[in-house]
C-alpha positions in Angstrom: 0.0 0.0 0.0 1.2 3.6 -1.0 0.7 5.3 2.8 0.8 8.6 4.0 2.0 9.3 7.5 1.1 13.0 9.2 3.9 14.3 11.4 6.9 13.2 12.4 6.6 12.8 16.3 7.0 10.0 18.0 3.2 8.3 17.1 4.1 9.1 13.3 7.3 8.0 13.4 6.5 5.0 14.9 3.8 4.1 12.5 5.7 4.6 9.4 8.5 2.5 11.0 5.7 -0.5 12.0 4.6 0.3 8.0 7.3 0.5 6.3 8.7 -2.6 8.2 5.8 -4.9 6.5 6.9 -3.5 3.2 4.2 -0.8 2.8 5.7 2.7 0.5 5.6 5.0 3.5 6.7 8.7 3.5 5.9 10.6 6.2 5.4 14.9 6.5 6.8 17.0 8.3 5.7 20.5 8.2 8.8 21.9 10.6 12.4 21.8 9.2 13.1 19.4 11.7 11.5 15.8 12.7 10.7 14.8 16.4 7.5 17.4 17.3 8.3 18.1 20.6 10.1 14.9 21.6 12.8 16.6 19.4 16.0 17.6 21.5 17.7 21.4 21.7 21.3 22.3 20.6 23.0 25.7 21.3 26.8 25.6 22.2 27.0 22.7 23.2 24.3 22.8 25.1 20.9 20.0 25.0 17.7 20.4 26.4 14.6 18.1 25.2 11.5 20.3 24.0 10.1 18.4 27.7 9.9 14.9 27.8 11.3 13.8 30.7 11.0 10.8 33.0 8.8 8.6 31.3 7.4 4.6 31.9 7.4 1.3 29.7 10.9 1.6 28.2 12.6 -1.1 30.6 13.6 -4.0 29.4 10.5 -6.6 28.6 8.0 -3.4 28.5 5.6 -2.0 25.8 8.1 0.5 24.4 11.4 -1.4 24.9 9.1 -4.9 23.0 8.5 -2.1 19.9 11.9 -1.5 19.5 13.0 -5.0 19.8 10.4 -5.5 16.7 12.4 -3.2 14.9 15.9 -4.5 15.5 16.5 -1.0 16.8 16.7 -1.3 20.7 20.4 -1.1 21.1 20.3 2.4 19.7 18.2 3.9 22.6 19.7 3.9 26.2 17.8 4.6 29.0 18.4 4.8 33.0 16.2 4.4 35.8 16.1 7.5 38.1 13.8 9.5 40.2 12.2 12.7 40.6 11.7 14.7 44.0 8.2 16.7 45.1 8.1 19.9 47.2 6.0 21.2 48.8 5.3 24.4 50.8 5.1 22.8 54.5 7.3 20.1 53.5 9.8 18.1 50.7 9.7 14.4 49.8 13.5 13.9 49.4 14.8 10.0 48.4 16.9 9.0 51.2 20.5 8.5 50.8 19.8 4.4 52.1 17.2 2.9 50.3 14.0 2.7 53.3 12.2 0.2 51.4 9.1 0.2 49.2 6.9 2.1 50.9 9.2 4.2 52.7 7.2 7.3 50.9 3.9 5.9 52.5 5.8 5.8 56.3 7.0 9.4 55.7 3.4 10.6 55.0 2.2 8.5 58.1 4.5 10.8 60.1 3.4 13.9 58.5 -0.4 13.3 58.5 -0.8 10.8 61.4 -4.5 11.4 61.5 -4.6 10.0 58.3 -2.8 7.0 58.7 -5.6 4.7 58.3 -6.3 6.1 55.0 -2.7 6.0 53.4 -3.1 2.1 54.2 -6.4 2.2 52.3 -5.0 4.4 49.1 -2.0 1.8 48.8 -4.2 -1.3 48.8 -6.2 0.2 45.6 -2.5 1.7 44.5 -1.4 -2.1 44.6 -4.5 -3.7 42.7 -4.5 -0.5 40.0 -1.1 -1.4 39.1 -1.9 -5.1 39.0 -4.7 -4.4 37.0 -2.8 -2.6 34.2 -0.1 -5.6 34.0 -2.2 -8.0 33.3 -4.7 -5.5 30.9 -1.3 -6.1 28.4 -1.1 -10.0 28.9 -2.7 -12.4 26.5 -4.7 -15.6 27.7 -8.1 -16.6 29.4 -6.0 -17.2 32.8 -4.6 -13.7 32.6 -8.1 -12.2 31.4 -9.5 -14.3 34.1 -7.3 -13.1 37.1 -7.8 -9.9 35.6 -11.0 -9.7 36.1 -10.8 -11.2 39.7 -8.5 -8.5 40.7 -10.4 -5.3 39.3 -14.1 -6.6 40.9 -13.4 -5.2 44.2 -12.6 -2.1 43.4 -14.7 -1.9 39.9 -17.9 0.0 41.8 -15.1 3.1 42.2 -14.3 3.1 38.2 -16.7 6.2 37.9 -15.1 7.9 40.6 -13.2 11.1 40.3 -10.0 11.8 41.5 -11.1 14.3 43.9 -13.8 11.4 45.3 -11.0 8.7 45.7 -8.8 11.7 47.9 -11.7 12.5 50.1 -12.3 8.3 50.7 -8.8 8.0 51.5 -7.8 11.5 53.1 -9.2 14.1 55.3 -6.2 16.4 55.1 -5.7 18.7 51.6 -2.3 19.1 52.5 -2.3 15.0 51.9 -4.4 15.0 48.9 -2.0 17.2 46.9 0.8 15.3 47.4 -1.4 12.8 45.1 -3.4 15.1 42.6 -1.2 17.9 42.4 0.7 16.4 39.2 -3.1 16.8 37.9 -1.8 20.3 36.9 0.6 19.5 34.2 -2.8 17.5 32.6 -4.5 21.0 33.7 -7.7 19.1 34.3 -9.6 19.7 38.1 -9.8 16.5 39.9 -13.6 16.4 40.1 -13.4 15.1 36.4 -10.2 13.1 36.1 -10.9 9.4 36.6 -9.9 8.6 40.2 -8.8 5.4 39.5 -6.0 6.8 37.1 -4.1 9.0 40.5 -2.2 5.6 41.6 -0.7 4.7 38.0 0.6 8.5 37.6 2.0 8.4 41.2 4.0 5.2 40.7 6.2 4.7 43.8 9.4 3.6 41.3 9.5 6.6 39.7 9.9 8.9 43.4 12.9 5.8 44.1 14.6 3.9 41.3 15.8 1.2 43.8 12.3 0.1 44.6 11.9 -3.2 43.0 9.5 -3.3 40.3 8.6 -7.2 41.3 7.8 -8.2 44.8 5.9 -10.2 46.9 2.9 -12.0 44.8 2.2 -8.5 42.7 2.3 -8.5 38.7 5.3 -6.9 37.3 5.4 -3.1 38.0 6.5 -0.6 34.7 9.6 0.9 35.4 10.3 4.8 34.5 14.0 6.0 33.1 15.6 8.7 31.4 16.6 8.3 27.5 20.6 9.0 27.6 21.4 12.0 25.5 17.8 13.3 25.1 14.7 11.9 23.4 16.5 12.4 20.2 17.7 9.3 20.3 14.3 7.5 20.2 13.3 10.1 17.4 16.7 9.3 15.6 16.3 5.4 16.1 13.1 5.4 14.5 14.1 7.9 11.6 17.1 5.6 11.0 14.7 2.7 10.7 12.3 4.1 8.2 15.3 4.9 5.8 17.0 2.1 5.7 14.1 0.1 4.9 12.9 2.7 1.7 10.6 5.0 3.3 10.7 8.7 2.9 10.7 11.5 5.7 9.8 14.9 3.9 10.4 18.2 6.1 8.7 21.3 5.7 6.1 20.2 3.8 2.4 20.2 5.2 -0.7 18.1 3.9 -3.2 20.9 3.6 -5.8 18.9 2.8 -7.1 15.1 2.4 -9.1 14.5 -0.8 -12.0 12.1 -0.1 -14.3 10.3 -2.3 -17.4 7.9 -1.3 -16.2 8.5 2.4 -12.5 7.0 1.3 -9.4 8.3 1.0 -7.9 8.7 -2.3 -5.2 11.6 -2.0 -3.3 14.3 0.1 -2.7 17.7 -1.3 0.7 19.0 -0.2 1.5 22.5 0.3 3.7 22.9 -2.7 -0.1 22.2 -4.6 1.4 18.7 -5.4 -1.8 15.8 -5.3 -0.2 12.6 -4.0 -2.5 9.9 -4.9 -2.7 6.9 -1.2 -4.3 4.2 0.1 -4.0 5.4 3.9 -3.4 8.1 5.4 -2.2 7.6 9.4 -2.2 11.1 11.3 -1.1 12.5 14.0 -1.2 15.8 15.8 -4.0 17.9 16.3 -8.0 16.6 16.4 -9.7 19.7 15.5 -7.5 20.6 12.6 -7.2 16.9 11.3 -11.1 16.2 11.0 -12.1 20.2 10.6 -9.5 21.5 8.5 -7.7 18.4 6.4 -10.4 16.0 6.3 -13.8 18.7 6.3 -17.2 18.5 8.7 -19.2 17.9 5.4 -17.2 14.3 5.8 -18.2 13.4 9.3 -21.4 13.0 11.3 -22.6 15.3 13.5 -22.7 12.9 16.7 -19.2 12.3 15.5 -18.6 16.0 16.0 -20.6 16.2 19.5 -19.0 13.4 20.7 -15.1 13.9 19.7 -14.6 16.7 18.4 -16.7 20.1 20.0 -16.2 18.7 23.7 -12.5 17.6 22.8 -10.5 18.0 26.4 -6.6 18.9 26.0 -3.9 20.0 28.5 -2.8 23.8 27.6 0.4 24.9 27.0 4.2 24.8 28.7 6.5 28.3 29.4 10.1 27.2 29.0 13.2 29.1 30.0 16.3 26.6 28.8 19.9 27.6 30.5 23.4 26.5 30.0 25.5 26.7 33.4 28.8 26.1 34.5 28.3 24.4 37.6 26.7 21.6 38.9 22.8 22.9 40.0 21.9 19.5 41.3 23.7 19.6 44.3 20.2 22.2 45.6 18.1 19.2 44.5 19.5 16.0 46.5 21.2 15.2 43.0 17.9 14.8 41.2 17.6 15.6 37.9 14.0 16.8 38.2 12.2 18.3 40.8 8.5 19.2 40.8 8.2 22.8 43.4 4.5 22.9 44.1 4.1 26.4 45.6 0.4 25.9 46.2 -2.2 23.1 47.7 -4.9 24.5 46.1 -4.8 22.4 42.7 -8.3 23.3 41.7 -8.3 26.7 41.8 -4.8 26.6 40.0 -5.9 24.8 37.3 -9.4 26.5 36.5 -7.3 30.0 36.3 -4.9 28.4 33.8 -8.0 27.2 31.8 -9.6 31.0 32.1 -6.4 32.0 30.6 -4.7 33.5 33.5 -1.3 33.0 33.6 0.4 32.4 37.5 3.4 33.9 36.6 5.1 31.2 38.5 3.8 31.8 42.0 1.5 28.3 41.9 4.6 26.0 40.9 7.7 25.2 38.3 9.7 22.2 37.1 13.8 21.9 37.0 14.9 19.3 34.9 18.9 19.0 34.9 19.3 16.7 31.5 23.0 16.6 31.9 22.9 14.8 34.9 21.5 12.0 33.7 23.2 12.2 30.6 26.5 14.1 30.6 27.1 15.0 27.0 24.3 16.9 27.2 26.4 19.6 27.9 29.9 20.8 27.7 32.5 19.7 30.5 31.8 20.8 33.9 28.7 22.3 32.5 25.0 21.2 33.2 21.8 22.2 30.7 19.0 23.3 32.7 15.5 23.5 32.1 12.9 25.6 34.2 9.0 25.5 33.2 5.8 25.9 33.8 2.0 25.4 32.7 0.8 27.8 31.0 -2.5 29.2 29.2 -2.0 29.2 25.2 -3.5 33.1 25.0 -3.1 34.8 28.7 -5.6 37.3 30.0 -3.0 38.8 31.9 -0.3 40.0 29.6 0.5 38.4 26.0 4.1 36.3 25.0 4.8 38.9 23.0 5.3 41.3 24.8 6.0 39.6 28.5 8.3 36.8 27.8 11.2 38.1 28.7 9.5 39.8 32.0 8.3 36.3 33.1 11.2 34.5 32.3 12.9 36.5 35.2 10.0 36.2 37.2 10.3 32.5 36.8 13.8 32.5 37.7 13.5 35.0 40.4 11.6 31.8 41.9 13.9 29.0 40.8 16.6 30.7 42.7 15.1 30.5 45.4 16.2 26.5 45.8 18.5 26.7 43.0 21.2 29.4 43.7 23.0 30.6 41.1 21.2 30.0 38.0 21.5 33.2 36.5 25.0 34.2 37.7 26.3 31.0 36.2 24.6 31.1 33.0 26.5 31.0 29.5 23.5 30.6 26.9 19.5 31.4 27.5 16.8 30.4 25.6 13.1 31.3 26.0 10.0 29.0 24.5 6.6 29.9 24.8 3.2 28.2 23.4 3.8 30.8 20.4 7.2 28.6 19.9 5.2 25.2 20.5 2.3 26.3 18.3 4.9 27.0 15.4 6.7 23.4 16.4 3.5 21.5 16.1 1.4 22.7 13.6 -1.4 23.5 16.2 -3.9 26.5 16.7 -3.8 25.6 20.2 -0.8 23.8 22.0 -2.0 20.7 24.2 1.4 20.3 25.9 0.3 16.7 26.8 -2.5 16.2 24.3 -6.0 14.5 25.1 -6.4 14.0 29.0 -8.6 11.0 30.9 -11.7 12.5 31.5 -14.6 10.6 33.5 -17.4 12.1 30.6 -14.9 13.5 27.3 -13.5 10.7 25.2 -10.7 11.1 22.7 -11.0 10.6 19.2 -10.5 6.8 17.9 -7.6 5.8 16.4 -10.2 3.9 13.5 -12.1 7.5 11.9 -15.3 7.6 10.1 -13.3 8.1 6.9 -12.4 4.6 5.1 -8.4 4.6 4.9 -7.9 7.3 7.7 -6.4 6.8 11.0 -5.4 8.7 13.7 -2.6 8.1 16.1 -0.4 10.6 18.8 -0.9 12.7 21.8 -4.9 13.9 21.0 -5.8 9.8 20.2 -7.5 7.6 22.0 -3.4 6.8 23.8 -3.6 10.1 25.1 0.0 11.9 25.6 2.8 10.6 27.2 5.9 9.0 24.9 5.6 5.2 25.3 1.7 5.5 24.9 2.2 7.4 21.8 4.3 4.9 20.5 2.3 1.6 22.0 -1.2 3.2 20.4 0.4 3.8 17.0 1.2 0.0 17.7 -2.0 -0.8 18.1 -3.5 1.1 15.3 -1.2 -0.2 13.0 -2.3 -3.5 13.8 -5.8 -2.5 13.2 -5.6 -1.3 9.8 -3.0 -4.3 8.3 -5.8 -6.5 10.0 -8.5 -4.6 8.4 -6.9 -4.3 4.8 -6.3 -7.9 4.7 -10.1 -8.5 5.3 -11.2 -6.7 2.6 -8.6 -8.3 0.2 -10.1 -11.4 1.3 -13.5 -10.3 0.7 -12.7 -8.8 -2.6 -11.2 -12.3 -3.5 -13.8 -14.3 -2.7 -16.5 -12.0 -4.6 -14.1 -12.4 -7.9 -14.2 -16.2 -7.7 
């Protein structure tokens, strides 16, 4: 099949590799000069910061992302090292200990904070324990696995339609408490009365606060493991690139697909931006929802409960405020040697999060991010040097001031609080750069930047990968997958699988009605 892929993130890059590797003519478009979207890696002087990809699950060895580079032959080629992040807070910091306290040394800790909530910590990591036996076995193939499946979720499967703030007040009577558990809810800028409860104890995995807690133990299903990619995510973006190469397919940059030509509810072309009509069987795309089935594809082309249902109520994270530095000292040493920090400044996630969605911009005072690449990965900056990355969420089109013109105010602003654990920063810095959603709107082809795409909600769903359109398919961060890197990768996957499976039907049907 001749096969168009859209964008050259990690989901399209992933499914023209899976493509192309079963022979298909692939080429994928990129509209920016460069391929990776934003799991593309920053160079300046020696300098490399990721465009924010971080610490991310399932690329440990016998694990979704690590199996689909395996497939490819291309695992060797992307390093990765299990580490930890650290959490502050206002009253308090949850620090990994120099000797390892064992695996729920996190859970003791709180106990000592919060004793009237002791009880309740016992009852969150009983569900925490059956969640994440619950999504090990979702991946395993078999009627005993589906079976035991099963028999795990049924005592908890009456709280599936429970929100996150529900399964908090069940467990917890202190807010101080609950934020420790819901707070990371404000990089997926979604309130906690609508994010599915059950959801809190996979994106608060205990290994990924202490890399030495085991990620098997006791009679539990195997627990996903979380790790930094040596040298930046452009080595996964690179890998896969390689891949697609070497085995004939094509990766065109700065060229945009301004619209998909349908016939009879099929595709049958892409016009390109140079006014060139490439004639395809499939098109797989990634990026944004609204301009995919508004813009590209048309609304004359879908249904309107389509519409209603995926597209009008679609619920996206906002945007990211990025001030990258190059230092010449070691910054880390502030952070217990982390690499990444989260500095919660506030307990009130709610109210943080509905301002961000009204378009006001905190300026910093609710919380920021440090993320030291170059400690994990050393050639990420020059000798004795460190890259350092300090961010923030942040509305696409703020109420409060515009990029424009306040960038360079609320850089400082947001460095004026960074120093404030991190000495230093500014008085050591060689090389500055500044990214705002203006920069991450030009990087991804969106009207609107969704920092971490489509986000669980207990009453939105995401758009399918399988469209209305015969020959269209959507993968990436505003999917069905959701964002994150591995489950961009692991729902191309999955669609890929989809449509070989459903072209080979209809060439089997089409056979049997020509004999």
């Amino acid at each position: 099949m001749k096969i168009a892929v859209i964008g050259a993130g990690l989901a399209g890059l992933t499914s023209a590799a899976l493509l192309v590797r079963e022979g298909h003519s692939v080429t994928v478009y990129e509209q920016h000069e460069n391929i990776g979207g934003v799991t593309a890696t920053i160079e300046k002087d020696g300098y490399k910061w990721d465009w924010g990809q971080m610490l991310v699950p399932d690329l440990g060895e016998g694990e979704p992302g690590r199996k689909i580079l395996e497939k490819l032959g291309i695992s060797e080629k992307v390093k990765t090292f299990k580490s930890y992040r650290e959490n502050y807070f206002p009253d308090f910091r949850i620090s990994r200990t120099k000797e390892f306290q064992g695996i729920y040394w996190r859970k003791e800790y709180l106990k000592n904070l919060f004793p009237e909530d002791a009880k309740g910590l016992d009852k969150y990591f009983k569900i925490y324990e059956r969640i994440h036996d619950v999504s090990a076995l979702v991946n395993k193939e078999g009627f005993l696995s589906k079976l035991k499946l099963f028999l795990t979720f049924l005592p908890i499967m009456r709280k599936k339609e429970w929100s996150a703030q529900k399964l908090m007040d069940y467990c917890f009577s202190n807010k101080k408490l609950q934020a420790v558990f819901i707070a990371i809810l404000a990089d997926y800028v979604i309130s906690p009365e609508v994010f599915p409860g059950l959801i809190i104890p996979t994106i608060n995995a205990e290994s990924q606060y202490d890399e030495r807690v085991p990620l098997d133990y006791g009679r539990h299903q195997h627990r996903q493991s979380w790790s930094y990619v040596e040298n930046g995510m452009e080595s996964l973006v690179n890998a896969l690139a390689g891949f697609i190469v070497e085995k004939g397919g094509k990766i065109l940059t700065n060229i945009t697909i301004n619209k998909i030509n349908i016939e009879e509810e099929c595709v049958k072309s892409v016009l390109l931006s140079n006014n060139e009509e490439v004639e395809v069987d499939l098109v797989c795309a990634s990026g944004g929802a609204k301009e995919l089935f508004l813009n590209l594809v048309g609304s004359k082309h879908l249904t309107q409960d389509f519409i209603n249902t995926y597209i009008d109520p679609l619920f996206t994270t906002e945007s990211v405020f990025m001030v990258h530095l190059g230092v010449d000292y070691d910054p880390s040493i502030y952070q217990n040697d982390a690499a990444l920090c989260y500095y919660y400044f506030t307990y009130d996630i709610n109210r943080s999060i509905g301002e961000c969605k009204k378009g006001i911009y905190h300026e910093g005072k609710d919380g920021l991010l440090i993320y030291i690449p170059s400690k994990h990965s050393p050639d990420m900056a020059p000798p004795g040097h460190h890259a350092v990355t300090v961010y923030t969420i942040a509305p696409n089109i703020p109420t409060n001031g515009s990029w424009k013109e306040n960038k360079d105010e609320w850089a400082e602003k947001l460095l004026d609080l960074a120093e404030k654990f991190i000495p230093g920063l500014r008085k050591h810095a060689k090389i500055k750069i500044i990214l705002t959603p203006e920069d991450f709107k030009k990087r991804t082809h969106l009207k609107q930047h969704a920092f971490g795409g489509t986000v669980p909600h207990l009453k939105v769903p995401p758009p399918q990968h399988k469209t209305p359109i015969k020959g269209l398919w959507f993968v990436g961060a505003q999917s069905e997958n959701f964002g994150g890197v591995v489950t961009g990768m692991i729902g191309a996957e999955n669609t890929v699988k989809m449509l070989l499976k459903e072209e080979t039907v209809t060439k089997q049907t089409f056979k049997s009605l020509s004999k």
